[in-house]
C-alpha positions in Angstrom: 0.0 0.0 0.0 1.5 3.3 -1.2 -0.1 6.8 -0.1 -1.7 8.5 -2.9 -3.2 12.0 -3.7 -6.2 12.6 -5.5 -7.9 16.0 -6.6 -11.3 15.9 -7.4 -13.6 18.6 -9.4 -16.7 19.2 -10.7 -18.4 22.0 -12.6 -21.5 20.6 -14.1 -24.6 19.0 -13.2 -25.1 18.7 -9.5 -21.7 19.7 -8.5 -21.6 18.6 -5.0 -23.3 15.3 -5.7 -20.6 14.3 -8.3 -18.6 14.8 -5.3 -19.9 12.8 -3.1 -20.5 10.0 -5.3 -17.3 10.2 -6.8 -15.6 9.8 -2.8 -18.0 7.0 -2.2 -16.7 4.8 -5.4 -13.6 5.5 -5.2 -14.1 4.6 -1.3 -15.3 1.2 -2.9 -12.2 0.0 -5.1 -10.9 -2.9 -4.2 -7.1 -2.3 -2.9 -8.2 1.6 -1.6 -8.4 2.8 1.5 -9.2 6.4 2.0 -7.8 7.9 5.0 -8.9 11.7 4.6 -10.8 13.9 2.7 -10.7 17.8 2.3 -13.9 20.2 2.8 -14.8 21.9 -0.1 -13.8 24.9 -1.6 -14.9 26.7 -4.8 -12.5 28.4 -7.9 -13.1 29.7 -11.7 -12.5 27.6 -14.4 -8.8 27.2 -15.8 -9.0 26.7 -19.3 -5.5 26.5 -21.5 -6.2 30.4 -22.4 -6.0 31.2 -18.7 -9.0 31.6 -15.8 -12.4 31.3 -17.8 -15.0 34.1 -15.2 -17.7 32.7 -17.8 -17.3 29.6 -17.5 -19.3 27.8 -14.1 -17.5 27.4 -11.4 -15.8 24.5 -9.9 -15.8 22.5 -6.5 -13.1 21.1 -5.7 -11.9 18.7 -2.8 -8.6 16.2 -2.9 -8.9 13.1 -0.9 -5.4 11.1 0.7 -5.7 7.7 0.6 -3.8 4.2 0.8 -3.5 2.0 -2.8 -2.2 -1.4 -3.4 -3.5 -0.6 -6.9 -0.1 0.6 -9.2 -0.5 4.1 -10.5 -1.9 3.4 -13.7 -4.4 0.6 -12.5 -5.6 4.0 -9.9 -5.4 6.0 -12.8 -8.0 3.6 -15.1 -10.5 3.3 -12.2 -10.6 6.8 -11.9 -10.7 7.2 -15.0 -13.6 4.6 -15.1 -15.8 6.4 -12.3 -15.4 10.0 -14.4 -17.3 8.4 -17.3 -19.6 6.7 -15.2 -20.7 10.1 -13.8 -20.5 11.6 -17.5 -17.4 12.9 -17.8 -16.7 13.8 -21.8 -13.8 14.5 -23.0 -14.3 16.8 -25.5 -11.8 20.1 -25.4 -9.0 19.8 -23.2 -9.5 21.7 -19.7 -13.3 21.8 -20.8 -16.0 22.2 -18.3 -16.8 18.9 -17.0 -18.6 16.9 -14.2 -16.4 14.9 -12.7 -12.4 15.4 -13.3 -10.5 13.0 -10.7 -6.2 13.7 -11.0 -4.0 11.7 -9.2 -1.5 14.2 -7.8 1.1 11.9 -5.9 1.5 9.0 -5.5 3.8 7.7 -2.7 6.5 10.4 -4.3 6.9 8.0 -7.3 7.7 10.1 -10.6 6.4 8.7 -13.8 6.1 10.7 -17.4 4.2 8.4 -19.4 1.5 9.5 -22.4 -1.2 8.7 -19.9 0.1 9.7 -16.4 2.5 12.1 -15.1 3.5 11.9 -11.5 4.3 14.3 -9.6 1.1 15.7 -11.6 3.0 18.8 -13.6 0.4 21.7 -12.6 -1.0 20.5 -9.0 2.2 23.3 -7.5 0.4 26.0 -9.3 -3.5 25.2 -8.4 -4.8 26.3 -5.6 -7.9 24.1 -5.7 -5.1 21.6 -5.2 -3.1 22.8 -2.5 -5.6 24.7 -0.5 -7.8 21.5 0.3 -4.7 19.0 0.4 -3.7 21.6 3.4 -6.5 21.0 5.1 -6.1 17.4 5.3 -2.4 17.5 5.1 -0.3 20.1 6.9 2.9 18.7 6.6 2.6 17.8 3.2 5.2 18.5 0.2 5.4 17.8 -3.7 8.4 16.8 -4.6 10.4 19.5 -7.0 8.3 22.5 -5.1 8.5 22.3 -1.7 5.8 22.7 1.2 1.8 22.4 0.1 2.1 25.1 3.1 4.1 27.6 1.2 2.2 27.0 -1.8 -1.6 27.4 -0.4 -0.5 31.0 0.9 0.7 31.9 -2.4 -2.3 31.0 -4.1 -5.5 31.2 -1.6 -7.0 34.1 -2.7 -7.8 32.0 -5.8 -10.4 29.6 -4.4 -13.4 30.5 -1.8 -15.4 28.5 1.0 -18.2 26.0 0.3 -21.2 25.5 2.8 -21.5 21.6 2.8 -21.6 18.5 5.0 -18.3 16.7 5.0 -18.0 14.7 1.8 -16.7 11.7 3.9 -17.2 10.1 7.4 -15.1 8.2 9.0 -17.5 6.3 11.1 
């Protein structure tokens, strides 16, 4: 079991509920154990031209968890659960309902066609680093230092979301 880093997002469609359901399956893969997951906060759309103000807004949330899956095998099921909750893949950075990244995974690097590990952006996102915080204070991505250093930098760029926790441990 390796410790692994996932961001989630969702900007169409019952925002919140892809969420939610999207926690709950990946609660349910076999070989994944999820051991903590972020509040939620909100941020603009990021599309390739830049921060998209027309665009609906996202949630987003990142959830820690433990993997005897490999990286790629992760990678598929999430995959897998994004089209089951409609994800299209139409436009690259397009709006979406259910985007699931893996952003680290036990501090392995990979730079493969399909997966890139450390994920390349998740420094400069601060509907990454602001919610990994939360669940993380000591955490670090390898190649930019302290999620700490980088959430100050950047929290101006995402706001609070009134909801229940997306995940309870009981």
């Amino acid at each position: 079991m390796l410790p692994a880093v996932i961001a989630l997002g969702s900007n169409l469609g019952d925002r919140e509920e892809n969420l939610r359901a999207a926690v709950h399956d990946i609660a349910a893969l076999e070989g994944v154990h999820v051991t903590a997951v972020s509040g939620i906060v909100q941020s603009q759309a990021v599309k390739p031209t830049g921060t998209d103000a027309e665009a609906p807004a996202y949630l987003n949330a990142v959830m820690l968890v433990q993997s005897a899956l490999h990286p790629e095998a992760l990678l598929a099921e999430l995959n897998r659960i994004e089209a089951d909750h409609g994800r299209v893949r139409v436009e690259r950075w397009g709006d979406r309902t259910l985007d699931l990244d893996i952003i680290d995974f036990g501090g392995l690097e990979r730079d493969s066609e399909d997966l890139t590990l450390p994920h390349p952006r998740a420094w400069e996102r601060a509907f990454v680093v602001v919610p990994w915080l939360q669940v993380d204070a000591e955490a670090s991505l390898r190649g930019h230092g302290r999620i700490y250093a980088l959430a100050v930098a950047d929290s101006e760029d995402v706001w609070g979301y009134d909801a229940e926790p997306l995940w309870d441990r009981s």
